[in-house]
N, C-alpha and C positions, 0 to 999 in steps of 0.2 A: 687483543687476547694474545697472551705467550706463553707456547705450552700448557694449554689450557684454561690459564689463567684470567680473569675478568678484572681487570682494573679498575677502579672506581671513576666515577667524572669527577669527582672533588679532584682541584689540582693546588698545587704549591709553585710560588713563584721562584724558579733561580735567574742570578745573576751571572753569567760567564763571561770571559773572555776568550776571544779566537784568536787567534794570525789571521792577519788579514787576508791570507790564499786561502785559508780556510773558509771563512766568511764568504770571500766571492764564488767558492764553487757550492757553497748552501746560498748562494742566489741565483745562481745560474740553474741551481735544481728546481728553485721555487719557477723562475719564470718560464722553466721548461716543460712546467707543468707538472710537473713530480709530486707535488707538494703543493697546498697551497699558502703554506706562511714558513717563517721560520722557524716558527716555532711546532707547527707541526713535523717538519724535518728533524731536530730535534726530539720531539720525544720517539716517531720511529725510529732512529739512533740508538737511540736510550734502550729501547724494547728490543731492538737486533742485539745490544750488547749482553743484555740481562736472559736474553734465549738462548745467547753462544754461548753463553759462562755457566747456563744451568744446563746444558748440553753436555758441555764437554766434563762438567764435575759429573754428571751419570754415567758419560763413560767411562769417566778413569776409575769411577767405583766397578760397573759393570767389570773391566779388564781385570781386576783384583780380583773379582769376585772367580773368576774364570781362571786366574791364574791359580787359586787356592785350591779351586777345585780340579784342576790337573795334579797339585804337587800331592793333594790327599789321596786320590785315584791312583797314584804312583806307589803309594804306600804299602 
């Protein structure tokens, strides 16, 4: 769940490439027990991305919305 959100189990398969320092510290996470595959690491990745990018677009709306509403209030 992100931001409320329920995602479905049906999944899609992607194909990517890492750097290979990258690769080793998503295995370093899976054997540390963080994770138990890569692909779980990955889609948590995925879901932290997609929560910070709908995060920060509410607040930059929010801050608009507050900045408008000082400049009308000044009026």
């Amino acid at each position: 769940m992100v931001a409320g959100i329920v995602y479905s189990l049906l999944m899609t398969t992607l194909t990517l490439d890492l750097p290979e320092a990258l690769t080793a510290e998503l295995d370093a996470a899976v054997q540390a027990g963080w994770f138990t595959s890569q692909a779980e690491a990955v889609r948590a990745a995925v879901r932290d991305l997609v929560s910070h990018r709908k995060l920060a677009l509410l607040e930059t709306q929010q801050m608009a919305d507050i900045d408008w509403a000082v400049k009308a209030a000044a009026k």
